[in-house]
N, CA, C, O and CB atoms as a CASP TS submission, in Angstrom:
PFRMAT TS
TARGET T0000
AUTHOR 0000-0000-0000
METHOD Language model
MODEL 1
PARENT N/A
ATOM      1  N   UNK     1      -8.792  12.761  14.708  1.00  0.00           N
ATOM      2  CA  UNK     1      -8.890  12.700  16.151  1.00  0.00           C
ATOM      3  C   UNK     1      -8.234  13.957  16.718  1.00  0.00           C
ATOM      4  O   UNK     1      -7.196  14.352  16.188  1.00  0.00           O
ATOM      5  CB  UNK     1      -8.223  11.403  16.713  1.00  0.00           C
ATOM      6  N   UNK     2      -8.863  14.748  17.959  1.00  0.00           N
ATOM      7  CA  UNK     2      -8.326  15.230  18.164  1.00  0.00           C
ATOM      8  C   UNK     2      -6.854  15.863  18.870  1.00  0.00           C
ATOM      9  O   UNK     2      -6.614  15.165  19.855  1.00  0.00           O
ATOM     10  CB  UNK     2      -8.939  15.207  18.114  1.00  0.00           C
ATOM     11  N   UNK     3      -5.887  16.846  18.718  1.00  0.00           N
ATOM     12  CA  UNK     3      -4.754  16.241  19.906  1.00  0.00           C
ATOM     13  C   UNK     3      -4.907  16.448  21.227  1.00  0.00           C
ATOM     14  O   UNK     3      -3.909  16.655  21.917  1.00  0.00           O
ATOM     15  CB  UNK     3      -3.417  16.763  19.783  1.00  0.00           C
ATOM     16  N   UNK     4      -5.980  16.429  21.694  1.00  0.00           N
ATOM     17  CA  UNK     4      -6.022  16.394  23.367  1.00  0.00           C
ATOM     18  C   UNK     4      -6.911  14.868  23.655  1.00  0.00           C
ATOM     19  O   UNK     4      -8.120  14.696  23.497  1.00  0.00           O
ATOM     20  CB  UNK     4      -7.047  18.059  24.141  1.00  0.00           C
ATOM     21  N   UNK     5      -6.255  14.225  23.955  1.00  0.00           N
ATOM     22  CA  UNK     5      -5.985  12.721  24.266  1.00  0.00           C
ATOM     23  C   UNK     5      -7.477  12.321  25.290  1.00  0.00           C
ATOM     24  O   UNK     5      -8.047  11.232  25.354  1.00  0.00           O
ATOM     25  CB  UNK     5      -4.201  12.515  25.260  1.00  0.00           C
ATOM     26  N   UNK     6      -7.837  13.652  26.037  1.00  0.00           N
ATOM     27  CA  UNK     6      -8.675  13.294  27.059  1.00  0.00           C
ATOM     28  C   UNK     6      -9.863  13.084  26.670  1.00  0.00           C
ATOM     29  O   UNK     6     -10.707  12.453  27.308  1.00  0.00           O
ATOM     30  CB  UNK     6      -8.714  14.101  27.995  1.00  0.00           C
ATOM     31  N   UNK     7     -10.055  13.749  25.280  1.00  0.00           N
ATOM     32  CA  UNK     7     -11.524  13.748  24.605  1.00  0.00           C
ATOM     33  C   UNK     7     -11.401  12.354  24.490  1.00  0.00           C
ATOM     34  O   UNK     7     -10.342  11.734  24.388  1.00  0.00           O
ATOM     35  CB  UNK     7     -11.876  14.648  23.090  1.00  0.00           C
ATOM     36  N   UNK     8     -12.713  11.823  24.516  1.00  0.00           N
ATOM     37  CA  UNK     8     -13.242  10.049  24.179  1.00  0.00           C
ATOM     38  C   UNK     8     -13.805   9.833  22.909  1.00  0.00           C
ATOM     39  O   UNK     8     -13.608   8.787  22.291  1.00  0.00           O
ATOM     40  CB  UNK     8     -14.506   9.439  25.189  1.00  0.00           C
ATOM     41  N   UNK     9     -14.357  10.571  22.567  1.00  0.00           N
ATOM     42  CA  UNK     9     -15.656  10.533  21.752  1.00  0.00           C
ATOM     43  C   UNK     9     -14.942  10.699  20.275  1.00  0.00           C
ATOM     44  O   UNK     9     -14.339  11.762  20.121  1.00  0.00           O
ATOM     45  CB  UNK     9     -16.891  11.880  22.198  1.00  0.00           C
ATOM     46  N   UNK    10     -14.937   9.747  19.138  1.00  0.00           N
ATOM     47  CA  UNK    10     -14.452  10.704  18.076  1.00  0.00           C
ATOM     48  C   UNK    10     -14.345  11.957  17.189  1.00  0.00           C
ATOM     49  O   UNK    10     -15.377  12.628  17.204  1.00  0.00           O
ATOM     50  CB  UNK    10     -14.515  10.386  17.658  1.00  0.00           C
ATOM     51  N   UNK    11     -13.696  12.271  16.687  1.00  0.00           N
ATOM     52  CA  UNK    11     -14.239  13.647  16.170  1.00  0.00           C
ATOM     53  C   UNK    11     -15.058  14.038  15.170  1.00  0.00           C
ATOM     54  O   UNK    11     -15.517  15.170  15.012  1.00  0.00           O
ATOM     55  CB  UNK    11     -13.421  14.287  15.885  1.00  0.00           C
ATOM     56  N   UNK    12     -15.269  12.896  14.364  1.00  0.00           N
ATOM     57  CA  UNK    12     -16.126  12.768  13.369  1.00  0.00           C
ATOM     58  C   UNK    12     -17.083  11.244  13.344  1.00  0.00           C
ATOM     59  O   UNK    12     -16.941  10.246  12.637  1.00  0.00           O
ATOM     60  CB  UNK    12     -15.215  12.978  12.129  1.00  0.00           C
ATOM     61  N   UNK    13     -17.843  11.482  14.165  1.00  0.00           N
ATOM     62  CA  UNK    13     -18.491  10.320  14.481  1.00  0.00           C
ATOM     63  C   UNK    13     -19.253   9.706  13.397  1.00  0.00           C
ATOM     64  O   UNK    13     -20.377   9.321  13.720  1.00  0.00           O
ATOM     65  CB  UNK    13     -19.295  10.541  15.532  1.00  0.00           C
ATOM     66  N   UNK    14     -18.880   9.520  12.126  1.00  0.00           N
ATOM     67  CA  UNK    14     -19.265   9.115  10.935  1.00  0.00           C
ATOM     68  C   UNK    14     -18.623   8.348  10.032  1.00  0.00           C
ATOM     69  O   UNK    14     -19.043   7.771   9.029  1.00  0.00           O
ATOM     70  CB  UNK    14     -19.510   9.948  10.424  1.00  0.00           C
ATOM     71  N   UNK    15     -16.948   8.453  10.791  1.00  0.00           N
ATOM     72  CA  UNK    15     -15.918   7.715  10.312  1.00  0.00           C
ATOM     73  C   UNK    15     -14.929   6.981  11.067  1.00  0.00           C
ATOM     74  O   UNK    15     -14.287   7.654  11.873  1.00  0.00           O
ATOM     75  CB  UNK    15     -15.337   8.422   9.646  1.00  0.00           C
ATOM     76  N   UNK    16     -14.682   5.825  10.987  1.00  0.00           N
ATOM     77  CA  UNK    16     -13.910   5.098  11.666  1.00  0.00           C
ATOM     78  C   UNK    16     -12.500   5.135  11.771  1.00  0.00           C
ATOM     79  O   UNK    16     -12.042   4.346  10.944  1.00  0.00           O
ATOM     80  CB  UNK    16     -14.175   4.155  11.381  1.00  0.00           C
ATOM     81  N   UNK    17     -11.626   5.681  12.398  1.00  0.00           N
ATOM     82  CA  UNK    17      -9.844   5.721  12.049  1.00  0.00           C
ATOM     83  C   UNK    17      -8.965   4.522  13.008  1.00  0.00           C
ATOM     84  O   UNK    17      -8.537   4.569  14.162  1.00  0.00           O
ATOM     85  CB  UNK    17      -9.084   7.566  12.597  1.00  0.00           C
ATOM     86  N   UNK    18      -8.923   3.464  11.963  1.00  0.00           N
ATOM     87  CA  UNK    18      -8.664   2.279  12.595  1.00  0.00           C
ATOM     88  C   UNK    18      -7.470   2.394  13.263  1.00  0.00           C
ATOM     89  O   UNK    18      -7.342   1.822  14.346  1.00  0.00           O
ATOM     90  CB  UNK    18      -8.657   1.206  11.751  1.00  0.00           C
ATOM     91  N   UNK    19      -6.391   3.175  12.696  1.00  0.00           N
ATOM     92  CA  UNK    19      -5.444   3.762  12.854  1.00  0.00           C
ATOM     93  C   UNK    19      -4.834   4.378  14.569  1.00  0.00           C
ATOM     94  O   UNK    19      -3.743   4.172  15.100  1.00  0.00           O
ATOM     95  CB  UNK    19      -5.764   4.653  11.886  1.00  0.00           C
ATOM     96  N   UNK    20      -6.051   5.183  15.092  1.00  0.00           N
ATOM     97  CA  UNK    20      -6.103   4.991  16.396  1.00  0.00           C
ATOM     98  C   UNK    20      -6.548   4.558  17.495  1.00  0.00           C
ATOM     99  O   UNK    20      -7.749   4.639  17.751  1.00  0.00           O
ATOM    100  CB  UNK    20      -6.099   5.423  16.580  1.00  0.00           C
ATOM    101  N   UNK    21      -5.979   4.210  18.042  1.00  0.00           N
ATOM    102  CA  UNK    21      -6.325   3.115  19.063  1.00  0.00           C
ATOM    103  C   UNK    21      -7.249   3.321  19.957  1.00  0.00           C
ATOM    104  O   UNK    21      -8.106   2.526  20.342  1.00  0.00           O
ATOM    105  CB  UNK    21      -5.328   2.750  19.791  1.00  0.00           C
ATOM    106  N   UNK    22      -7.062   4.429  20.294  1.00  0.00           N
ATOM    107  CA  UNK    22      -8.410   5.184  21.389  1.00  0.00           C
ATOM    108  C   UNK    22     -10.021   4.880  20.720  1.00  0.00           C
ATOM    109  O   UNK    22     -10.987   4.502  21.382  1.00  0.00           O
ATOM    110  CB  UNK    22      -8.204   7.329  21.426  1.00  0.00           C
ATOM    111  N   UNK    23     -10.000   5.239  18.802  1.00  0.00           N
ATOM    112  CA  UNK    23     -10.821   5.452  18.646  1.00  0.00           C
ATOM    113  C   UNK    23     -11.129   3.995  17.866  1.00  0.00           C
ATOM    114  O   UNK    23     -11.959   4.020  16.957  1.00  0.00           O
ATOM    115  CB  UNK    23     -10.892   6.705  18.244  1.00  0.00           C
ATOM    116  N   UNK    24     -10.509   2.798  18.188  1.00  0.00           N
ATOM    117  CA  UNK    24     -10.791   1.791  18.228  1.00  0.00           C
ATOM    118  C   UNK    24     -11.277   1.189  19.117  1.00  0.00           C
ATOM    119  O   UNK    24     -11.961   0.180  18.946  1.00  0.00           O
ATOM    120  CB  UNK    24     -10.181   1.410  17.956  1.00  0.00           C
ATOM    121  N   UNK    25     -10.934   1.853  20.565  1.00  0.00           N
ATOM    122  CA  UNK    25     -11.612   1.433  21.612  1.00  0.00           C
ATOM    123  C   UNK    25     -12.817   1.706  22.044  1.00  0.00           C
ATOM    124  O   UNK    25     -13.580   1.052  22.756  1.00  0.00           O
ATOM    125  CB  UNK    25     -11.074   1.611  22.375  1.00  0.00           C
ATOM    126  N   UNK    26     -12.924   2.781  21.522  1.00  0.00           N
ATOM    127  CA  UNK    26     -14.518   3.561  21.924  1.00  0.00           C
ATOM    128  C   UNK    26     -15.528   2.831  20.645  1.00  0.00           C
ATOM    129  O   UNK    26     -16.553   2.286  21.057  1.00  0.00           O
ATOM    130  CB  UNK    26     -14.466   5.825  21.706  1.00  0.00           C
ATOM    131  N   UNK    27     -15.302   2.806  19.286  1.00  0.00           N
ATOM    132  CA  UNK    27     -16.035   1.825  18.124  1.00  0.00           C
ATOM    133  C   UNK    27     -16.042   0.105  18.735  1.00  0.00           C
ATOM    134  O   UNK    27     -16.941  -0.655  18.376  1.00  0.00           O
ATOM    135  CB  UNK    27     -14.933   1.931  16.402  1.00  0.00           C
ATOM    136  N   UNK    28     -15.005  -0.327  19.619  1.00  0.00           N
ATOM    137  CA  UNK    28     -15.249  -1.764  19.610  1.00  0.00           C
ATOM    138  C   UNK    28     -16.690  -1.614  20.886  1.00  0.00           C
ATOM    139  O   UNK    28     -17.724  -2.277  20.972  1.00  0.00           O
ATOM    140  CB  UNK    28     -13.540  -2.850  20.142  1.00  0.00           C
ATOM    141  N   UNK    29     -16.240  -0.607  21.626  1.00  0.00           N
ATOM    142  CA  UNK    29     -17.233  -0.705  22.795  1.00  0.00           C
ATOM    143  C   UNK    29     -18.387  -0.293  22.496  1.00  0.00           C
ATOM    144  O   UNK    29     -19.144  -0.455  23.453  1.00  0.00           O
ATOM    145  CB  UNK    29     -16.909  -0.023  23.926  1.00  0.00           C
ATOM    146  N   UNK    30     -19.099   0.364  21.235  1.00  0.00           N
ATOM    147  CA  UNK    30     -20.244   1.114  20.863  1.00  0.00           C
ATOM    148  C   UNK    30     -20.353  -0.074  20.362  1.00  0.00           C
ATOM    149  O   UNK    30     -21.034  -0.634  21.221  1.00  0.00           O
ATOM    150  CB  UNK    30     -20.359   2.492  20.083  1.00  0.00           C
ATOM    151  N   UNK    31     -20.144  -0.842  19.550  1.00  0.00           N
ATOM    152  CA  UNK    31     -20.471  -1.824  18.587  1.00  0.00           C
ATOM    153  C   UNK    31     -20.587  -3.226  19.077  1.00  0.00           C
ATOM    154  O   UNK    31     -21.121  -4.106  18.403  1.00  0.00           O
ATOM    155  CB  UNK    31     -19.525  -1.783  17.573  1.00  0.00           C
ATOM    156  N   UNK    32     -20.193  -3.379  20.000  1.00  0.00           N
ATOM    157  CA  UNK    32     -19.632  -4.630  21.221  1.00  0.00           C
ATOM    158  C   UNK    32     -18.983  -5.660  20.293  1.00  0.00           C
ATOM    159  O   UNK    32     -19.439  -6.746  19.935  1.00  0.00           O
ATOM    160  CB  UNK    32     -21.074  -5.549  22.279  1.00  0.00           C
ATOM    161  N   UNK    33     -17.859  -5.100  19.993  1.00  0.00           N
ATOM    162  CA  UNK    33     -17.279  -6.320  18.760  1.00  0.00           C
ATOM    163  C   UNK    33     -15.929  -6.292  19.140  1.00  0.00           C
ATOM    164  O   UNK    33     -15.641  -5.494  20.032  1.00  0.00           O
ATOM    165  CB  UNK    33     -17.430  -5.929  16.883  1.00  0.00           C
ATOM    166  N   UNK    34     -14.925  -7.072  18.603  1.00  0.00           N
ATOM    167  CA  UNK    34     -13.454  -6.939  19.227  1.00  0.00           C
ATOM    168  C   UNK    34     -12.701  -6.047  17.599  1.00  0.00           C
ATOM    169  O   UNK    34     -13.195  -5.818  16.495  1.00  0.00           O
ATOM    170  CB  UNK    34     -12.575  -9.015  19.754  1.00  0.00           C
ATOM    171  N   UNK    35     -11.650  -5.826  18.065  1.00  0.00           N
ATOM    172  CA  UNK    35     -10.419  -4.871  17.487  1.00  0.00           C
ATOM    173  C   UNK    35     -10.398  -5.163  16.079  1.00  0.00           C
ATOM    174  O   UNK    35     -10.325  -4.330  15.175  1.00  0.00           O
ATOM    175  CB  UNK    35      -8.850  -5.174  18.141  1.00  0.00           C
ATOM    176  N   UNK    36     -10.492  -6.827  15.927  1.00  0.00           N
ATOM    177  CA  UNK    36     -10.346  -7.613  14.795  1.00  0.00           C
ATOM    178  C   UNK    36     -11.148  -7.527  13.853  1.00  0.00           C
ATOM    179  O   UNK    36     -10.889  -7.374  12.659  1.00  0.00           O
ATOM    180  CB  UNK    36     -10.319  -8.714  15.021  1.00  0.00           C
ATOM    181  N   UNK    37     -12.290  -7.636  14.432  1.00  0.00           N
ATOM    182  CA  UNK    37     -13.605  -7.643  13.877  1.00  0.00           C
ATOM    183  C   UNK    37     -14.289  -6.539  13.435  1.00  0.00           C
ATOM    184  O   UNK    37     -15.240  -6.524  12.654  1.00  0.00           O
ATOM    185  CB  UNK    37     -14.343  -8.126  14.649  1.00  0.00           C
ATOM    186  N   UNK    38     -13.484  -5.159  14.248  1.00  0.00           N
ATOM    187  CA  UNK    38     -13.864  -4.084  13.415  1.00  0.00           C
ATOM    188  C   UNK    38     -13.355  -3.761  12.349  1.00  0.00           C
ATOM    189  O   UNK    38     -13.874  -3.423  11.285  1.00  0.00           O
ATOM    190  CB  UNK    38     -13.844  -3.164  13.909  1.00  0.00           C
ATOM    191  N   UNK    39     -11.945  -3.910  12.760  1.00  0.00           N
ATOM    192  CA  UNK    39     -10.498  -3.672  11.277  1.00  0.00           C
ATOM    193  C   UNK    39     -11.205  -4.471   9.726  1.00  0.00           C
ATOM    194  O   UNK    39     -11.496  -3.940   8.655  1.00  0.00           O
ATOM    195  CB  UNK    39      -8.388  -5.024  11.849  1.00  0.00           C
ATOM    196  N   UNK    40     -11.283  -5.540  10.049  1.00  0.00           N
ATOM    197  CA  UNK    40     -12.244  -6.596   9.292  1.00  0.00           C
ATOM    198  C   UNK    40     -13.515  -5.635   8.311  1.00  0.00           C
ATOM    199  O   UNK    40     -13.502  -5.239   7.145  1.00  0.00           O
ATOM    200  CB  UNK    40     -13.131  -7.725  10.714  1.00  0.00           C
ATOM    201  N   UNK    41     -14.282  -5.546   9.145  1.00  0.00           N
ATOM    202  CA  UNK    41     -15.591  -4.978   8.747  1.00  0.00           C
ATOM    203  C   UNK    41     -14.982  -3.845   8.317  1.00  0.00           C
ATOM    204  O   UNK    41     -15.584  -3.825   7.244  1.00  0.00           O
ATOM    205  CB  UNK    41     -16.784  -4.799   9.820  1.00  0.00           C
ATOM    206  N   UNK    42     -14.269  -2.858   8.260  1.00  0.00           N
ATOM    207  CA  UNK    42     -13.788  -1.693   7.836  1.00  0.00           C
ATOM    208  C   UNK    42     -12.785  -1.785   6.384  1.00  0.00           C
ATOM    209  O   UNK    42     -12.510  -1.031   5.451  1.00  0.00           O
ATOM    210  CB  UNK    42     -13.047  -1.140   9.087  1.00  0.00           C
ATOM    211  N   UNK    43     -12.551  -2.721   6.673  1.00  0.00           N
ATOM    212  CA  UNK    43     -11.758  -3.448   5.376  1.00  0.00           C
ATOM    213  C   UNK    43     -12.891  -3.627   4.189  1.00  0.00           C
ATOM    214  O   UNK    43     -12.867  -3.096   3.078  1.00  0.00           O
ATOM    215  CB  UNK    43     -11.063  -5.170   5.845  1.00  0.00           C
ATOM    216  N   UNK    44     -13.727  -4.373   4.638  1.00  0.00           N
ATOM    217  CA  UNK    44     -14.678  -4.529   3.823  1.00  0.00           C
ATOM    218  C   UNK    44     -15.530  -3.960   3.394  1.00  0.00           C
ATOM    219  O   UNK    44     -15.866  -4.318   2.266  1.00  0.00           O
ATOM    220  CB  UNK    44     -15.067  -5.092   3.984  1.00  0.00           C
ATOM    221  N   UNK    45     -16.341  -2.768   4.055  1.00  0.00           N
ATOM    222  CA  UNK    45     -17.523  -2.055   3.515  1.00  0.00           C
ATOM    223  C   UNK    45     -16.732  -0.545   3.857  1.00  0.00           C
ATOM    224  O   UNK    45     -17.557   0.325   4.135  1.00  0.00           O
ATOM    225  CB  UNK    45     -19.239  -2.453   4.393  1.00  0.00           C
ATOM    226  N   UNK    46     -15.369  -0.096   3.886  1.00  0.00           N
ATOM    227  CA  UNK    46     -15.271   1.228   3.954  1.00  0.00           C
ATOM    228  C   UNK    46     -15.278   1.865   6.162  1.00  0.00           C
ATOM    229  O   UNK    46     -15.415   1.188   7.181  1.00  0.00           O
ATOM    230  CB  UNK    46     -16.890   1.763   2.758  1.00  0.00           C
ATOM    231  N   UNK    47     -15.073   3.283   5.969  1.00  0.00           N
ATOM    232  CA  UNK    47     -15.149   3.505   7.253  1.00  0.00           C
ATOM    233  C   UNK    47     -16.292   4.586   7.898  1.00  0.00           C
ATOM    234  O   UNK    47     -16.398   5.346   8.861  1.00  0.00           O
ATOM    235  CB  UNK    47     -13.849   3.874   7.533  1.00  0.00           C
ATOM    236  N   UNK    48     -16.955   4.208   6.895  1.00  0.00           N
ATOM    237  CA  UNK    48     -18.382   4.595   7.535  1.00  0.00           C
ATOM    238  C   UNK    48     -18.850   4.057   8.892  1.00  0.00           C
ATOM    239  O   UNK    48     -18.325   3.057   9.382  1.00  0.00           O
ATOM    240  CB  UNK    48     -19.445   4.150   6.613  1.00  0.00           C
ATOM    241  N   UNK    49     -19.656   4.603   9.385  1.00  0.00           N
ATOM    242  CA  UNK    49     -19.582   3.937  10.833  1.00  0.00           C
ATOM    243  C   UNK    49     -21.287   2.926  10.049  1.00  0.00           C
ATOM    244  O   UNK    49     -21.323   1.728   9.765  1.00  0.00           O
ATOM    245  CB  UNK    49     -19.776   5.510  12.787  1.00  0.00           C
ATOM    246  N   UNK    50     -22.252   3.779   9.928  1.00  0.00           N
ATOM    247  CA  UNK    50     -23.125   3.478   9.660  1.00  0.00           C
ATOM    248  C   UNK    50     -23.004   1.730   8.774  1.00  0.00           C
ATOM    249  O   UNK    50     -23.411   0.627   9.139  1.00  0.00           O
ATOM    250  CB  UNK    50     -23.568   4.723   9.076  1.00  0.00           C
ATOM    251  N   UNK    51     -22.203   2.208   7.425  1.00  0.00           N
ATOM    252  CA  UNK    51     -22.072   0.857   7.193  1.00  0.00           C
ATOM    253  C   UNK    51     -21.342  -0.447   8.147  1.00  0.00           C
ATOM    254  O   UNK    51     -21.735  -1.613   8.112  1.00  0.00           O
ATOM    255  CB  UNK    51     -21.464   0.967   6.070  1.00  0.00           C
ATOM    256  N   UNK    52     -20.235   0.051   8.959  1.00  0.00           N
ATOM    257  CA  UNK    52     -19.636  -0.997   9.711  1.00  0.00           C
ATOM    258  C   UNK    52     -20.692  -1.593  10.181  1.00  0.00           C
ATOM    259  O   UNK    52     -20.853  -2.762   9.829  1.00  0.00           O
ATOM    260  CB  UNK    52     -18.699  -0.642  10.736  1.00  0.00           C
ATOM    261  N   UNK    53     -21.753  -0.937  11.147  1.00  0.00           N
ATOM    262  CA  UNK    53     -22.831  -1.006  12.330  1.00  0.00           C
ATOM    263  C   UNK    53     -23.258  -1.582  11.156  1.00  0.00           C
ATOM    264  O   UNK    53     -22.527  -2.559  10.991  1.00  0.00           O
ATOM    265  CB  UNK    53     -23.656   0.299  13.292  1.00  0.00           C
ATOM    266  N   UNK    54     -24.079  -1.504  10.213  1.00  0.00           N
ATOM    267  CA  UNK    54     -25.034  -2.664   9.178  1.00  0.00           C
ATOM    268  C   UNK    54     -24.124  -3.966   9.105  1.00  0.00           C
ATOM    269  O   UNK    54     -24.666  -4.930   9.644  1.00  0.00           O
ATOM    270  CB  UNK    54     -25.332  -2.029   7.289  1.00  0.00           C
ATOM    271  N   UNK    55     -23.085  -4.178   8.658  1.00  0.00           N
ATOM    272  CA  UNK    55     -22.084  -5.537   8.329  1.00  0.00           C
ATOM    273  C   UNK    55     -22.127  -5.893   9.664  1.00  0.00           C
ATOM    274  O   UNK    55     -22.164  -7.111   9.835  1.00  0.00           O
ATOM    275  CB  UNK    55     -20.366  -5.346   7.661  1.00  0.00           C
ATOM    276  N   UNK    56     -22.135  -5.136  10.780  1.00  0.00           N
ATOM    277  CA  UNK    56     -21.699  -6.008  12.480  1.00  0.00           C
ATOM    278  C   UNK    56     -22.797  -6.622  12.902  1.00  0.00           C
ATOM    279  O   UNK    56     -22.893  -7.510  13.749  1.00  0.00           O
ATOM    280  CB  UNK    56     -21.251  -4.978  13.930  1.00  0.00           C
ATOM    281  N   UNK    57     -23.839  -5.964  12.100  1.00  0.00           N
ATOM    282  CA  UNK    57     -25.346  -6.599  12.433  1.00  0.00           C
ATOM    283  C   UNK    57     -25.647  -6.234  13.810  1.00  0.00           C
ATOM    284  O   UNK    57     -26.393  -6.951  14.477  1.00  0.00           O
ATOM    285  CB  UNK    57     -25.459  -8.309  12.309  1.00  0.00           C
ATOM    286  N   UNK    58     -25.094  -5.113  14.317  1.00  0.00           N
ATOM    287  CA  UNK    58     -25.591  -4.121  15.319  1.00  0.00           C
ATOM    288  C   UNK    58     -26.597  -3.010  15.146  1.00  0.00           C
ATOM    289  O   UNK    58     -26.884  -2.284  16.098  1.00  0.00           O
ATOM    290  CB  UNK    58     -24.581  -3.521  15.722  1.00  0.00           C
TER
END
């Protein structure tokens, strides 16, 4: 992620960094899923976005 806070968008829109919160917020809202449910799905198939989005059934 990058360090200027104002950017939204992740920086590598291919990988999920559950780690920050911003970019948990912008993945729960692309995905329409909650915090839990992404951590979850990321747990499980890796932090691919692509795979999360297949397991979220989005």
């Amino acid at each position: 992620m990058p360090d200027d806070k104002t950017k939204r968008a992740p920086l590598d829109n291919k990988r999920i960094d559950v780690d920050d919160p911003a970019e948990v917020r912008n993945w729960c809202k692309s995905f329409g899923c909650s915090a839990a449910e992404l951590k979850k799905a990321v747990s499980e198939v890796g932090t691919s976005a692509a795979a999360v989005k297949q397991h979220l059934g989005k």
